[in-house]
VOGU-3710 file (C-alpha; in Angstrom, 3 decimals, decimal comma):
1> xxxxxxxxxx> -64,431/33,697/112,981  -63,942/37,304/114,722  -66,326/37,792/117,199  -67,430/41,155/118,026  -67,727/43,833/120,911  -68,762/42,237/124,064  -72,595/42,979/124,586  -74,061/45,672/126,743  -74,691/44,807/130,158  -76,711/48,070/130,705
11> xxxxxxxxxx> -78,160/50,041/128,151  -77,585/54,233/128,568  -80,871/56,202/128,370  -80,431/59,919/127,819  -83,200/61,800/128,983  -84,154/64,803/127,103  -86,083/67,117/128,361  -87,511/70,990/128,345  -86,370/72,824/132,215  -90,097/73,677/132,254
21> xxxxxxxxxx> -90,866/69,912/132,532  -88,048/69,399/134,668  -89,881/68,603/137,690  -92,066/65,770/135,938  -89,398/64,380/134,079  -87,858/63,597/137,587  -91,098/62,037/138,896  -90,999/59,880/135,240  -87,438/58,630/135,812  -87,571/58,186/139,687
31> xxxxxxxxxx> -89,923/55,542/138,783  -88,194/53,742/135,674  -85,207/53,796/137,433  -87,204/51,158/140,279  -88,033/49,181/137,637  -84,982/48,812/135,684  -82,027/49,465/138,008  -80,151/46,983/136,801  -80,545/46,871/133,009  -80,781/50,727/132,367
41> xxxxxxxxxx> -78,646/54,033/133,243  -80,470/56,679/133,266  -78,286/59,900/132,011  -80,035/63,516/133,441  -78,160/66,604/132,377  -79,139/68,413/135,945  -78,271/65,511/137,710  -75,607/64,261/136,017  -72,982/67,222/134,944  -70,920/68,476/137,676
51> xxxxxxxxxx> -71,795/72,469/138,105  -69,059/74,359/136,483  -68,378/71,860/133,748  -68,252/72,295/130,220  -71,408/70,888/129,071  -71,864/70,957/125,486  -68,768/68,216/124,457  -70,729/66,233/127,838  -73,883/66,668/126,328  -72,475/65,330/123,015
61> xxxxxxxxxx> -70,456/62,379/124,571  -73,340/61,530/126,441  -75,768/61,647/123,586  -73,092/59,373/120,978  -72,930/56,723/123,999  -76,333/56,478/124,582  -78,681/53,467/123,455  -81,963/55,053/123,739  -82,981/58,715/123,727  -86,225/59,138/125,930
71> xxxxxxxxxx> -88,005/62,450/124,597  -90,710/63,946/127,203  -92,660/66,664/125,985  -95,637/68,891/127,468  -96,655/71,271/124,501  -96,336/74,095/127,363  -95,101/77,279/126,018  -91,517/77,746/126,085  -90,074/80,341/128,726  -86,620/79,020/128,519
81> xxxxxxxxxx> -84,363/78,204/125,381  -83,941/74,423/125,463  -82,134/72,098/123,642  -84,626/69,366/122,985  -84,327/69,624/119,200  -80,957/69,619/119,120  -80,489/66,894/121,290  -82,929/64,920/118,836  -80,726/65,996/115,617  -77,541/64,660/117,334
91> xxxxxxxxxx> -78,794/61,627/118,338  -80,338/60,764/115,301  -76,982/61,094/113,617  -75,567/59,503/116,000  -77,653/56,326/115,170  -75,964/56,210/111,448  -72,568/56,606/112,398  -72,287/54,498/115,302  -71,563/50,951/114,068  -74,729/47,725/115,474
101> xxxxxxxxxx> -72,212/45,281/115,628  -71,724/46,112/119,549  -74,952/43,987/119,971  -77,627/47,000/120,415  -80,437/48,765/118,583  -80,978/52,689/118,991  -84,514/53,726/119,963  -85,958/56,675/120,250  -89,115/56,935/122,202  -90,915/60,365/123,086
111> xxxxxxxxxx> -92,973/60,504/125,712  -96,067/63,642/124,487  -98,515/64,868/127,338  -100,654/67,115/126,509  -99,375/68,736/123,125  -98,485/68,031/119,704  -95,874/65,741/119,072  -92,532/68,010/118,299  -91,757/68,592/115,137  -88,404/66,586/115,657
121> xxxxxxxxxx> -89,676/63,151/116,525  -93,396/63,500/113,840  -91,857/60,081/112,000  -91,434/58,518/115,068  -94,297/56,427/116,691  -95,076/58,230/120,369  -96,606/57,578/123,538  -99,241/60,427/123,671  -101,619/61,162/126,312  -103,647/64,594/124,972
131> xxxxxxxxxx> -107,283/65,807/126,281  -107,588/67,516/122,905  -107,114/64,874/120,232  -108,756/61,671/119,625  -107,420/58,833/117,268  -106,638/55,116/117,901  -103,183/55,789/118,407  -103,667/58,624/120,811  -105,249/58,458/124,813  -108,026/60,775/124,770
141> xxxxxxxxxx> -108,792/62,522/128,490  -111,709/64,347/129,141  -112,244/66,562/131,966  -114,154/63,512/133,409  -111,292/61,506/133,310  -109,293/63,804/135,534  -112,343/64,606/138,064  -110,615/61,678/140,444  -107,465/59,760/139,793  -109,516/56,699/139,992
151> xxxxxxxxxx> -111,542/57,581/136,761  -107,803/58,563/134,878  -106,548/55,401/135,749  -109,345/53,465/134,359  -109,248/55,500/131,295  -105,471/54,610/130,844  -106,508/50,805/130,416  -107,559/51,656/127,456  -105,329/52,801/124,901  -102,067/52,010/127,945
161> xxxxxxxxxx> -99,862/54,542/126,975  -97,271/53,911/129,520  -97,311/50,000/129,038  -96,406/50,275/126,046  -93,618/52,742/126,721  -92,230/50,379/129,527  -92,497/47,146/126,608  -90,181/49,277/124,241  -87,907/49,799/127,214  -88,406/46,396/128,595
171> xxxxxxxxxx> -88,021/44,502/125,149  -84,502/46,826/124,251  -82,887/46,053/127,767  -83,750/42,404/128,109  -82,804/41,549/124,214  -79,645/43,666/123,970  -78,323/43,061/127,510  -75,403/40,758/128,476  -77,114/39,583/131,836  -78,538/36,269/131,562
181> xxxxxxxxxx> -81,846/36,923/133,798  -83,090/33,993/135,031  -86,808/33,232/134,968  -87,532/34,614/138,506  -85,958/37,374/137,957  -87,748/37,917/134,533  -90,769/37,358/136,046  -89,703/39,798/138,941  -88,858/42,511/136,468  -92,238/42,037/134,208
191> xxxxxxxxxx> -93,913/42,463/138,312  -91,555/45,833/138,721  -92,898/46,974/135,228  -96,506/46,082/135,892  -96,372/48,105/139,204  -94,705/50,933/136,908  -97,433/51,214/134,513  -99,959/52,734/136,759  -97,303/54,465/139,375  -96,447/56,890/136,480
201> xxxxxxxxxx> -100,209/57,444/135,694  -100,840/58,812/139,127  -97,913/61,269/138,400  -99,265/62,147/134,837  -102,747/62,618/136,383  -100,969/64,761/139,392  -98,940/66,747/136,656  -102,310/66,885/134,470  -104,510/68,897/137,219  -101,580/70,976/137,627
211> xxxxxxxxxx> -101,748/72,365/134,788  -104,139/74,949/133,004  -106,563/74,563/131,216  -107,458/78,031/129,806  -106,536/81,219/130,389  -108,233/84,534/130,031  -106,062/87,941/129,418  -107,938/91,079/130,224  -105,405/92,837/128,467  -103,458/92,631/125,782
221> xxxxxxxxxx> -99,722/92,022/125,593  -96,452/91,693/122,948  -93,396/89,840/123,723  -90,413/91,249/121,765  -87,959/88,655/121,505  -84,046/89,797/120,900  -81,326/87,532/118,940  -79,610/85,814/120,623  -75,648/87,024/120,944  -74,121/90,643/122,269
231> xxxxxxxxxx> -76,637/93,040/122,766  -76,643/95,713/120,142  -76,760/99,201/121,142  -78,675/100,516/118,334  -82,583/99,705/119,444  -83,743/99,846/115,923  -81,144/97,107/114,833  -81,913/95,368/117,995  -85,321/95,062/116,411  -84,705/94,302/112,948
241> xxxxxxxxxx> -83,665/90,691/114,693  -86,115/90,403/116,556  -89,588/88,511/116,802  -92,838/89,226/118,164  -95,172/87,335/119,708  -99,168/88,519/120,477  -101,079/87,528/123,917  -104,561/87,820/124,421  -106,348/89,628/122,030  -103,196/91,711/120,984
251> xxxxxxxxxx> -103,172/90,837/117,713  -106,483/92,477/117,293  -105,903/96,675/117,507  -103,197/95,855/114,851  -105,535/94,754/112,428  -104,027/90,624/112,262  -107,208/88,320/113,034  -107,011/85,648/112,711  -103,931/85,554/115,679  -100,550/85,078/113,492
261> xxxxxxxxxx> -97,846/82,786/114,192  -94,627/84,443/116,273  -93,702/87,473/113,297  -90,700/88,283/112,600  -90,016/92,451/113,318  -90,310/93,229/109,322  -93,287/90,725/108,963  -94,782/92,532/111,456  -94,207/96,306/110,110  -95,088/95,395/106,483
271> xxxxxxxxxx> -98,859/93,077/107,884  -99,585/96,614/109,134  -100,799/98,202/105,398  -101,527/101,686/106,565  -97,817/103,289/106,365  -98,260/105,782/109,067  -99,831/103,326/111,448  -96,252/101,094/110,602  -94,071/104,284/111,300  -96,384/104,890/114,663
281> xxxxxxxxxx> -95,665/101,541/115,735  -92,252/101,398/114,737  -91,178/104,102/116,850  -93,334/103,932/119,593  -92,168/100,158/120,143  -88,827/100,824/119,267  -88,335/103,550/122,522  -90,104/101,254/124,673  -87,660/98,289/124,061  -84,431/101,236/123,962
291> xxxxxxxxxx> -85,690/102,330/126,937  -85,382/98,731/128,837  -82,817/97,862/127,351  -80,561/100,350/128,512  -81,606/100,112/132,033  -82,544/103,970/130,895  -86,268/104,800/130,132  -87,939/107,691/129,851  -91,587/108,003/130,254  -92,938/104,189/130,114
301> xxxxxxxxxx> -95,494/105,012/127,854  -96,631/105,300/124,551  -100,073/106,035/122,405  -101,586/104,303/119,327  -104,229/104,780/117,517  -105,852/101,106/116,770  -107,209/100,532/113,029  -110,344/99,180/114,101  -113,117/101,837/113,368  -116,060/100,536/115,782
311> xxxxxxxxxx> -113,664/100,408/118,673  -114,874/102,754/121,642  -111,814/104,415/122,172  -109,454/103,750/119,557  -106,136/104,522/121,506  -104,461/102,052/123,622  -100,939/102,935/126,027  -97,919/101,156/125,529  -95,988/100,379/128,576  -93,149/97,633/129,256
321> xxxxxxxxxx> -94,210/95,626/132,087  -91,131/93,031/132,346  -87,921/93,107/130,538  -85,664/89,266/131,027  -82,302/88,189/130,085  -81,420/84,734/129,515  -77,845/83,269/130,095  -77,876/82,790/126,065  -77,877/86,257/125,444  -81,428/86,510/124,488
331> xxxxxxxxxx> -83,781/89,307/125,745  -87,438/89,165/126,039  -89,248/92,546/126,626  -93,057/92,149/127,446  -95,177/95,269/126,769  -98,945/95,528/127,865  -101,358/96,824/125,589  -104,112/98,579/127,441  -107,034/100,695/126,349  -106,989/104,007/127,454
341> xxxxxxxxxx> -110,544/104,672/129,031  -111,854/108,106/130,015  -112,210/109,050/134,125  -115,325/108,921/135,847  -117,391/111,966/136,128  -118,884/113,604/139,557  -121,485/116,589/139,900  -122,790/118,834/138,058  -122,330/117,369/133,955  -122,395/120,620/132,797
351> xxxxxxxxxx> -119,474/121,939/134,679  -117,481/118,876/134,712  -117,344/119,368/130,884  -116,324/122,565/130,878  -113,702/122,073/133,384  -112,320/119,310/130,699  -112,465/121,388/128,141  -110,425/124,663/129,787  -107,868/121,600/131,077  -107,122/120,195/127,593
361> xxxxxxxxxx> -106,769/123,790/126,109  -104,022/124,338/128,767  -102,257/121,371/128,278  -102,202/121,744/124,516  -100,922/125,424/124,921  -98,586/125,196/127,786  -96,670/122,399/125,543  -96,835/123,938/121,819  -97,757/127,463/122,126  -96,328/129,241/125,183
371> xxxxxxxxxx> -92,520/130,610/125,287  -90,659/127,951/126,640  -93,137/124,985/125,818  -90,961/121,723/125,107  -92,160/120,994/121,895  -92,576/124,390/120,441  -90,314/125,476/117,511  -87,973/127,913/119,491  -87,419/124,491/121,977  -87,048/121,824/119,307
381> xxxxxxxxxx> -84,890/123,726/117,242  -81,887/122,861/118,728  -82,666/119,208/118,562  -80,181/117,550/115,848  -80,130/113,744/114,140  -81,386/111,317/116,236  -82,220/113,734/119,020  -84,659/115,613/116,922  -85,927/112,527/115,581  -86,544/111,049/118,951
391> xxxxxxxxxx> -88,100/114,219/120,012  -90,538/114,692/116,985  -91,911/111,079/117,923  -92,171/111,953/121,441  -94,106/115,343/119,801  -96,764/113,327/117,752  -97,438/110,781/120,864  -98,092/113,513/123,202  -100,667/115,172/120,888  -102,481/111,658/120,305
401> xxxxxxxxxx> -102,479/111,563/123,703  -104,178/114,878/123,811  -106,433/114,444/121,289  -107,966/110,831/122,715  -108,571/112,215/125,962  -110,770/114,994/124,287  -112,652/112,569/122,578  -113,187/110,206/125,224  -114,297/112,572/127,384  -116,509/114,074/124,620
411> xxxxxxxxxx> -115,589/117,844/124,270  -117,294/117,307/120,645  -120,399/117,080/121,901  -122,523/119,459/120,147  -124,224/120,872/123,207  -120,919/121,445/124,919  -119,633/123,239/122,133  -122,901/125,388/122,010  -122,238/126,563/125,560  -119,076/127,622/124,809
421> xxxxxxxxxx> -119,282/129,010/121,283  -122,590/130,153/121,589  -125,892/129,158/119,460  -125,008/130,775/116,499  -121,013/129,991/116,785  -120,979/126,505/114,482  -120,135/128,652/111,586  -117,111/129,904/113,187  -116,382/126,428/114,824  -116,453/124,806/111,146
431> xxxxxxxxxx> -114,515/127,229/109,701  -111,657/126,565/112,930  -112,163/122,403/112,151  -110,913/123,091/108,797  -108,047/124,421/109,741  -107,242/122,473/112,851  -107,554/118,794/109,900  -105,320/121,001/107,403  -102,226/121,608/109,834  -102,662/118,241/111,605
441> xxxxxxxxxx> -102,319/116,317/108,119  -99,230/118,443/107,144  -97,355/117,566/110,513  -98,232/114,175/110,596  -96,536/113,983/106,949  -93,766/115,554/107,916  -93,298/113,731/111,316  -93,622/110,567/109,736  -91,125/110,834/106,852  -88,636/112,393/109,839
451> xxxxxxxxxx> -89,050/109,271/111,969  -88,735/106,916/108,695  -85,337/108,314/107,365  -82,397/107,242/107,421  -79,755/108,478/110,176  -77,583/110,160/107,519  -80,464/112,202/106,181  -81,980/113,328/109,512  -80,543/116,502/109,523  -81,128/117,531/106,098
461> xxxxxxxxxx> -84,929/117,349/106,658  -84,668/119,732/109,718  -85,283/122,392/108,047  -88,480/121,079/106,337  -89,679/119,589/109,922  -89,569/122,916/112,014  -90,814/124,888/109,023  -93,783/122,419/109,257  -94,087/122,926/113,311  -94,352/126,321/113,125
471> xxxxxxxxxx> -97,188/126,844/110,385  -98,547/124,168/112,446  -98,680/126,155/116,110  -98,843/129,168/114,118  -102,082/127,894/112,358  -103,782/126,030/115,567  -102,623/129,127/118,238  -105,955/131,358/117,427  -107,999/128,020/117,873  -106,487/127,001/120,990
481> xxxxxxxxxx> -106,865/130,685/122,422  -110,463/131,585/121,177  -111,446/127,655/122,678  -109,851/128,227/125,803  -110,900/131,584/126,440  -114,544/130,801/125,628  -114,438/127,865/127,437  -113,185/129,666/130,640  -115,833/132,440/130,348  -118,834/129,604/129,876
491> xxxxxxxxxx> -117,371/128,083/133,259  -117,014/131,511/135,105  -120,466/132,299/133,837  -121,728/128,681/134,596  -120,469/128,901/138,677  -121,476/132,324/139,046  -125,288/131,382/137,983  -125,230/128,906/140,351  -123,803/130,758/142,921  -126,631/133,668/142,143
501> xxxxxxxxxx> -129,033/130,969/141,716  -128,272/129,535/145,573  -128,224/133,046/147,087  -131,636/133,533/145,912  -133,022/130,564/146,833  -131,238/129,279/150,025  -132,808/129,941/153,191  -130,071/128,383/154,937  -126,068/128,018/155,036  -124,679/125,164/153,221
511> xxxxx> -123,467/123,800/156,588  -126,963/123,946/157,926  -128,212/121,911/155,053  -125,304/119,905/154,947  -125,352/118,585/158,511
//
């Protein structure tokens, strides 16, 4: 009779593991390792692969030797790109082509705190400990139970998660070894695994109030996630791979409630249904993540309008607030979401509005109207393909821009514009609105379908872009003048009452009364 392989005289358990629960995976081990030094190896990729080495064929080799695969998992979000899954997928094929007859049985046990259990290891039975979830196979924790380490522990008595984890170990080592243990030292090992039991508790319960419990974001934030691989150069292909994925209350302004899932870049264009709010987006995101990706940005901002209608003020600044590169290739470009809210006001109301409402008419003119004014048609002109395209974007933010800061600070307030246009100047006003709605409509038509072609036909729909720019300053120049103008003369008329007002009435200098 042909005997077989000589038995195992220490099993190999590979320890897999996400780097953000690196730190309590050591605590975990560091204590295993007491009680089964001698019938266990415990194989640690941080601890075990010499820096420098080729780690992927180790990884493998490692992973084809080993006897049991001990899974710990915390549910905590991801920063890194790990290789838990993978090392699950290996090692389960791994179990079918490696021949029993060396004496052994492959187990897999995963170790789930806090979490649900990974989608890799659902079929196989896990040692869970979860506040959240209550069955009979799972330890329910309140936030009772981790007021004192005392309470925890006595709650762990009764569903003993990590007993039973150390009997699966225990029961694989001591029937698959080749040491004959003799009954003192099996009853010194079942003393080593008792002690174990309630040693790892007090570092689950020290790992447990380390961690958080809930979290409030005061703003809002997307993560843009890159493919992995060489960088493209071409931000809008860079996004077409990419995913996003909403913090806070993100998810919201764009009109997705309840929060989605990670998207992926299209599934996120095509949720938004309003075309023009898709194109916004589009662009505005895609010069954000350009901009950081080349180490290169321009202004660090950008303006959307959000689709909610009872929202306050609707438009919210786009900024990237932390761009990261892993060693895999991937990028990860995070980009705050915060609501642009008007300034606080000081004095007199009356002249504070006024003053508003002569500074917005010289913004607007000094950057469409005047000679020389960036994105007037004698400037933009000589913009071509995806210069012009760029530009035009850059065009429509800065007039959203405009346009929210006039309404949050009001400056269609009826009684402001009857101080400026007069009592009997609505007519005229209405007749200015209809205009003002007319050419706005046409250029935000034409500035859209500019920013949604493709780069081969950029050029060809110059022509019908800067036609569209000028009737557009053309069209809005007498309103912007006639606005201004008034505006400026309610002001000058508004100070110099005052002033007359205070020389009649003062019997002493402002310093006197001051001091």
């Amino acid at each position: 009779m042909t005997e077989g392989p000589p038995r195992k005289t220490r099993l190999e358990v590979f320890v897999s593991y996400a780097n953000e629960d690196a730190e309590l995976m050591r605590e975990i081990t560091d204590e295993l390792k007491k009680s089964f030094s001698y019938l266990l190896n415990f194989f640690v990729d941080s601890q075990s692969i010499r820096q420098g080495a080729n780690w992927k064929p180790v990884i493998n080799a490692k992973l084809d030797e080993a006897d049991i695969l001990l899974m710990i998992s915390t549910g905590q979000q991801r920063e890194s790109f790990d290789f838990t899954g993978y090392e699950m997928g290996y090692f389960s094929r791994s179990i079918q082509g490696r021949s029993a007859n060396d004496g052994t049985g492959r187990h897999i046990i995963p170790l789930v705190i806090l979490g649900a259990t990974p989608t890799a290891v659902q079929d196989v039975q896990a040692v869970i400990v979860n506040p959240e979830i209550t069955t009979k196979d799972i330890l329910s924790v309140t936030s009772e139970d981790l007021s004192c380490e005392r309470k925890f522990l006595e709650r762990l008595k009764e569903n003993d998660p990590f007993g039973k984890m150390l009997d699966q170990l225990r029961l694989a080592a001591t029937k698959t070894s080749n040491l004959e243990l003799s009954p003192a030292e099996l009853k010194d090992l079942e003393q080593k695994v008792d002690q174990c039991a309630p040693a790892l508790g007090k570092k689950v319960f020290k790992y447990l109030q380390s961690r958080v419990s809930t979290e409030t974001f005061p703003e809002r934030k997307i993560i843009i996630r890159t493919a992995m691989g060489p960088l493209l150069a071409d931000g809008e292909q860079v996004l077409a791979n990419s995913t996003i994925e909403f913090v806070g209350r993100s998810f919201e302004i764009f009109n997705l409630a309840p929060r989605p899932p990670q998207l992926s870049w299209q599934a996120f264009i095509d949720a938004n249904s309003e075309a023009e709010m898709a194109i916004q987006l589009k662009e505005g995101i895609r010069t954000l993540v350009s901009g950081a990706l080349s180490g290169m940005p321009s202004d660090n901002y950008y303006f959307v309008s959000s689709l909610i209608s009872e929202q306050s003020f609707p438009v919210f600044r786009l900024f990237v607030s932390l761009t990261r590169t892993f060693y895999s290739g991937q990028r990860e470009i995070h980009i705050y979401i915060v609501k642009v809210a008007p300034a606080k006001d000081y004095g007199d109301l009356k002249t504070t509005k006024l003053m508003k409402a002569v500074a917005i008419g010289l913004r607007y003119r000094s950057m469409f109207l005047e000679h020389g004014s960036p994105f007037s048609p004698d400037i933009m002109g000589f913009y071509h393909g995806k210069d012009i395209r760029s530009k035009a974007a850059e065009l429509w933010n800065e007039l959203q821009h405009i346009l929210a800061v006039a309404q949050q600070e009001r400056l269609d307030d009826p009684i402001l514009l009857s101080y400026i246009y007069g009592p009997s100047g609505h007519g005229r006003l209405d007749q200015l609105v209809v205009i003002w709605h007319d050419a706005e409509a046409n250029l935000n038509k034409i500035t859209n379908a500019l920013a949604a072609a493709a780069e081969d036909k950029i050029d060809e729909m110059k022509s019908n872009f800067m036609d569209g720019l000028k009737v557009f300053c053309d069209k809005t120049e007498e309103m912007n003048r006639e606005f201004t103008s008034k505006a400026l003369r309610a002001l000058e008329a508004e100070i110099t009452l005052k002033l007359a007002d205070y020389a009649g009435n003062a019997s002493t200098s402002p310093k006197a009364v001051s001091a």
